[in-house]
C-alpha positions as CSV (number, residue, x, y, z in Angstrom):
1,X,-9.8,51.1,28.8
2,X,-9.2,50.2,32.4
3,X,-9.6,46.8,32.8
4,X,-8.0,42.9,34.1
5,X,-5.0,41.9,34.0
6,X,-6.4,38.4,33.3
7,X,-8.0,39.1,29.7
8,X,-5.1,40.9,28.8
9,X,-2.7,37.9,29.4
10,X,-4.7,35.0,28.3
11,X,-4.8,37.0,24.9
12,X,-0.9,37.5,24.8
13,X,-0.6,34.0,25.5
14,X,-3.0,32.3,22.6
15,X,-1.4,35.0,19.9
16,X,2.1,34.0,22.0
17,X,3.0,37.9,23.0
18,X,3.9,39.4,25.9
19,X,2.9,42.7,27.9
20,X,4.8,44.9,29.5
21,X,4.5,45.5,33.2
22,X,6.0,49.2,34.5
23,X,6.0,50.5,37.6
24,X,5.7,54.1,37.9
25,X,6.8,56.3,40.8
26,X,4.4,59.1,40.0
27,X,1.6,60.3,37.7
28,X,3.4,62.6,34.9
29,X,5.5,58.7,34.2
30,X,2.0,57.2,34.3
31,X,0.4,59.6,31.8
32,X,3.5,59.4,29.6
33,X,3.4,55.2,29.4
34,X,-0.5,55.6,28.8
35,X,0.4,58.0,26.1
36,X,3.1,56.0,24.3
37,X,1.2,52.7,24.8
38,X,-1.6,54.4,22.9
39,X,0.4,55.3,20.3
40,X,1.8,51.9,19.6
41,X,-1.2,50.6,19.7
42,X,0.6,47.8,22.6
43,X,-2.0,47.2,25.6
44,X,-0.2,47.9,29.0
45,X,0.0,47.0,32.8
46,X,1.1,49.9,35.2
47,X,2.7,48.3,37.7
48,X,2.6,50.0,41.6
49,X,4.7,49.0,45.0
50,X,3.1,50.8,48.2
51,X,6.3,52.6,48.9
52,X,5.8,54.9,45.7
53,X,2.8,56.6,47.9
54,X,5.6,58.8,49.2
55,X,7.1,59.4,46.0
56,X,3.6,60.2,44.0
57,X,3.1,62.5,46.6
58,X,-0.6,61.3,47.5
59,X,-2.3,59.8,50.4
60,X,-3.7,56.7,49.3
61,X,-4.0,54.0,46.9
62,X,-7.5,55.0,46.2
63,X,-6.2,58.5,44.8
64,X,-3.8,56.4,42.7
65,X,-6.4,54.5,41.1
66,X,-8.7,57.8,40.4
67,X,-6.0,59.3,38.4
68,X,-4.5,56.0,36.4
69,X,-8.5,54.8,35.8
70,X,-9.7,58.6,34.5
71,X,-6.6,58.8,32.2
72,X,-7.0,55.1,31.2
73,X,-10.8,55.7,30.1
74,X,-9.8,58.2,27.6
75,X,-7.7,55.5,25.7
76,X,-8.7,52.4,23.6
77,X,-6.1,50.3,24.6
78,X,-6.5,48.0,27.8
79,X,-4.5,49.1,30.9
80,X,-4.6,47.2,33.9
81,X,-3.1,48.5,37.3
82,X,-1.0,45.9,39.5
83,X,0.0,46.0,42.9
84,X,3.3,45.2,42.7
85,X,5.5,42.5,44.9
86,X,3.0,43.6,48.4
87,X,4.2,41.0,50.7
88,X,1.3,42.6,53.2
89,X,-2.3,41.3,53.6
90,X,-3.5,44.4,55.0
91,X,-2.3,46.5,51.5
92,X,-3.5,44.1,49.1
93,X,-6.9,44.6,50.7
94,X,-6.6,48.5,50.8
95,X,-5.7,47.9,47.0
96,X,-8.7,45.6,46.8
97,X,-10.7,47.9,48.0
98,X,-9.2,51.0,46.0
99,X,-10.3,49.6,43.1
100,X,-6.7,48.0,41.7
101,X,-7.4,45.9,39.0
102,X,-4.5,43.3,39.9
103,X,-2.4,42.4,42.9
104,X,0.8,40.3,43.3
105,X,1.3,38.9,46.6
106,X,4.9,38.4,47.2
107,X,5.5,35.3,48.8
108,X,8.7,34.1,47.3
109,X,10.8,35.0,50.8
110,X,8.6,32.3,52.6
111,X,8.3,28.9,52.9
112,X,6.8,26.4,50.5
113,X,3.7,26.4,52.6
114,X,3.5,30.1,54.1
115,X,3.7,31.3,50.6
116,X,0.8,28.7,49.9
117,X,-1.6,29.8,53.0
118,X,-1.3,33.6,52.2
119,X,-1.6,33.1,48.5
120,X,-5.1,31.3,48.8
121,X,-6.1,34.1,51.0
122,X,-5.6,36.7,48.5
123,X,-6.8,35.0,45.9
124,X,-10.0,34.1,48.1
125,X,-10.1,38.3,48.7
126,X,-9.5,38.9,45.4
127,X,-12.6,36.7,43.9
128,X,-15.1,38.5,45.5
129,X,-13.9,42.0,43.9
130,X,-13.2,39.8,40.4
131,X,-9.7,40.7,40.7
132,X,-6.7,39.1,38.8
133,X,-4.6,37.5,41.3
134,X,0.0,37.1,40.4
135,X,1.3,34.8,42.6
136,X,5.4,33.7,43.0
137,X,7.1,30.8,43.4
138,X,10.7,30.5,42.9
139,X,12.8,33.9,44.3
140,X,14.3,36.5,41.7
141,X,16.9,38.4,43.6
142,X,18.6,41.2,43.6
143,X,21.1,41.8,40.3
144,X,23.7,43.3,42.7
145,X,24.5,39.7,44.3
146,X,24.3,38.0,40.9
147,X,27.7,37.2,40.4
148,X,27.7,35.4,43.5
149,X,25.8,32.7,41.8
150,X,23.4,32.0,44.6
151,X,20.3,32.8,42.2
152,X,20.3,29.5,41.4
153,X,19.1,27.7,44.1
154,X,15.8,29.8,44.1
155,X,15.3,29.0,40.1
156,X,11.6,28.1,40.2
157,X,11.2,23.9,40.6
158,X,8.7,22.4,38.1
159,X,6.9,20.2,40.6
160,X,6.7,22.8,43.1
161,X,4.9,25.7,40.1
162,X,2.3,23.0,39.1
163,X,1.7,22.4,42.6
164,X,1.8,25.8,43.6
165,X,-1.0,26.5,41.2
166,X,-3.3,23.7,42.1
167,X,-3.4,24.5,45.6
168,X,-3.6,28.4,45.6
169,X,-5.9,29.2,42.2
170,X,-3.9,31.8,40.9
171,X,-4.7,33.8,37.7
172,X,-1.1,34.0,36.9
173,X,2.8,33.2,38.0
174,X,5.5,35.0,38.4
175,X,8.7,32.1,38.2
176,X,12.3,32.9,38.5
177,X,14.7,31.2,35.8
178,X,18.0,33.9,36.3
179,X,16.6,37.2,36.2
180,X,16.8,39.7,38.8
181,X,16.0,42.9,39.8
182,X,18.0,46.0,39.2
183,X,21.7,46.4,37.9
184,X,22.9,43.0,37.0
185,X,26.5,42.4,38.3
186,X,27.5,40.2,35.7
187,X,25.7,39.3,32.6
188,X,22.5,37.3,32.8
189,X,21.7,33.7,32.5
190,X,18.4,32.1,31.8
191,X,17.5,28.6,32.1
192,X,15.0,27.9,29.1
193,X,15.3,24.4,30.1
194,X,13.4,25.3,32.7
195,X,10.6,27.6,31.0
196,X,9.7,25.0,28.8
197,X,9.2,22.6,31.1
198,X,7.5,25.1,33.7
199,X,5.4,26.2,30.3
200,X,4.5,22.8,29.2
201,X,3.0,21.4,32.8
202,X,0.6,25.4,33.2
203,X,-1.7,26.8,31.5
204,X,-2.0,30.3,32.8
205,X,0.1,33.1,31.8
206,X,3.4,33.2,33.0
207,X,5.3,36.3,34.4
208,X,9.1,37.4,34.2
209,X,10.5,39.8,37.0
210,X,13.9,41.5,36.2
211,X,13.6,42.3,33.1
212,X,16.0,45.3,32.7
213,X,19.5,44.3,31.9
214,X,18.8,41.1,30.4
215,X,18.8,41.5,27.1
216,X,16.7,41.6,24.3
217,X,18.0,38.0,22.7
218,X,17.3,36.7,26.1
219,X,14.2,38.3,26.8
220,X,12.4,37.6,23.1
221,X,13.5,34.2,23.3
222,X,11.6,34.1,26.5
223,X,8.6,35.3,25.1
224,X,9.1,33.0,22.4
225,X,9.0,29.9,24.6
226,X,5.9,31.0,27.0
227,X,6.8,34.2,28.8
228,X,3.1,36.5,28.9
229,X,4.0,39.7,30.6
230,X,7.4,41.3,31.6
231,X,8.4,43.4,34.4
232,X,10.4,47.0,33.3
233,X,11.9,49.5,35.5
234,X,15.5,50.1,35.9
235,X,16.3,50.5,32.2
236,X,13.6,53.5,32.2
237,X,15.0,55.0,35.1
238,X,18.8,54.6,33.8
239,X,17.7,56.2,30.5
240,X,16.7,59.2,32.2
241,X,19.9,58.9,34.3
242,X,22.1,58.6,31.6
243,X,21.1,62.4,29.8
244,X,22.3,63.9,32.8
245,X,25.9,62.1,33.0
246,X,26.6,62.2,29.3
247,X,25.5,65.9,28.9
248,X,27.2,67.6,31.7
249,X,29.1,70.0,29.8
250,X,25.8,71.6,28.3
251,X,23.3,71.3,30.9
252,X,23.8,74.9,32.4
253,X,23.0,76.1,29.0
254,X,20.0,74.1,29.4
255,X,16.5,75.5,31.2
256,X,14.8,73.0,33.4
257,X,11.9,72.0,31.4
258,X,14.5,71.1,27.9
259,X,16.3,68.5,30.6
260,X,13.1,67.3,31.7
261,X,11.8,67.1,28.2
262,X,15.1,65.3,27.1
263,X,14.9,62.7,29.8
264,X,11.1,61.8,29.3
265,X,12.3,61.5,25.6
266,X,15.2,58.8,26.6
267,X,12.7,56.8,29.0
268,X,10.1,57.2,26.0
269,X,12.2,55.6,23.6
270,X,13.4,52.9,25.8
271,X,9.9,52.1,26.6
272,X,9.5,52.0,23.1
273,X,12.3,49.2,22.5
274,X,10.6,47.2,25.3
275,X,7.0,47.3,23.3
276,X,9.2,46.0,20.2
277,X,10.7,43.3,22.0
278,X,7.6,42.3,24.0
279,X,5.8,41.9,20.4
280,X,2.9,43.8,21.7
281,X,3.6,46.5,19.0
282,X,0.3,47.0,16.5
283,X,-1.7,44.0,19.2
284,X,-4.9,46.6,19.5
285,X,-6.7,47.2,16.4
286,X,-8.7,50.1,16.4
């Protein structure tokens, strides 16, 4: 089923669950995430950034969403398709207009009030095409500078998400409380003081970037105190990484297509350990 983002999350919040969100870089990781979503029965978000056009090797966004909708159709679990972090007007409305079933607009770089202008206008672009709009508020950086400590300062403030959601009408929000994208340098701290008091002033689904690295205590405990859907992407691509570094001394025994097939398997099964720990495992009930 190819469908909202917004059904999907509402759900995982009232049975307290969350989704995963992956972006892929090209079709064959699509089809493979669609495949082992099915079989786990776990609904899905594919999450896409507007650079990946190069690495998918198509044209458009509207040939990305002709491919993820037809294989989507053909499976009874709901998959939604997210533009990812577009900090660009101009994309979300090519994504709009592709047929996306979700955009994130980006604004977490930007002032308090920049990030609230553009916001309302995507959300006001997004309304007429019944799209599910992510907004951000709060920063989550990069994991490389985490040991700096400067992650801190952009930890999402209460007052400013309650605000943030009265004034722009998003569907759902992405807040930072010590994750970050990529390798964490360091080991990662989150500040569930801060969920449950983001969690108890919202009611829409709430988002967590980063989540590679940091943890599967941290990140069920997360879900556990109001976290609805959870970014994934550098622990899949390390998985894959990691079959080629730790079999070196038999990969030119190896044909091509055995590597390949042993790398799909590692990102498979780490995928699968995200499913387990997002509890979305067994959520679609044929």
């Amino acid at each position: 089923m190819y469908v909202s983002m917004k059904q999907m999350l509402e759900r995982a919040k009232n049975e307290k669950y969350a989704i995963p969100a992956v972006d892929f870089t090209n079709f064959k990781m699509a089809s493979i995430l669609m495949k082992t979503a099915n079989r786990m029965k776990s609904p899905l978000i594919l999450a896409y950034l507007g650079f990946f056009l190069n690495m998918t090797r198509v044209d458009n966004l509207s040939e990305v969403v002709e491919f993820i909708r037809y294989q989507a159709l053909k499976y009874d679990i709901p998959i939604a398709l997210n533009l990812d972090h577009s900090k660009e007007l101009e994309e979300i409305k090519a994504a709009l207009d592709a047929g996306f079933t979700s955009v994130m607009y980006d604004g977490s770089s930007l002032s308090y009030n920049e990030n609230v202008k553009n916001t309302k206008e995507v959300v006001k672009m997004a309304n007429i095409y019944n799209v599910t709009v992510e907004g951000e508020i709060g920063h989550v950086g990069e994991g490389s500078n985490y040991n700096k400590g400067g992650y801190k300062d952009y930890l999402t403030k209460i007052d400013d998400a309650k605000r943030f959601v009265e004034e722009t009408g998003v569907d759902t929000l992405a807040i930072a409380i010590g994750t970050a994208h990529g390798v964490y340098e360091g080991s990662a701290k989150l500040d569930f003081d801060r969920l449950r008091a983001i969690r108890n002033v919202l009611e829409l689904p709430l988002v967590l970037h980063g989540g590679s690295g940091t943890g599967k205590d941290n990140l069920t405990k997360a879900v556990n105190n109001g976290i609805q859907k959870i970014n994934i992407f550098t622990d899949l691509m390390n998985s894959k990484k990691e079959v080629l570094l730790n079999s070196q001394y038999k990969l030119e025994d190896m044909q091509y297509l055995e590597i390949e097939d042993e790398m799909e398997k590692a990102m498979i099964n780490k995928f699968e350990e995200y499913i387990k720990i997002c509890g979305s495992e067994n959520k679609i009930v044929n």
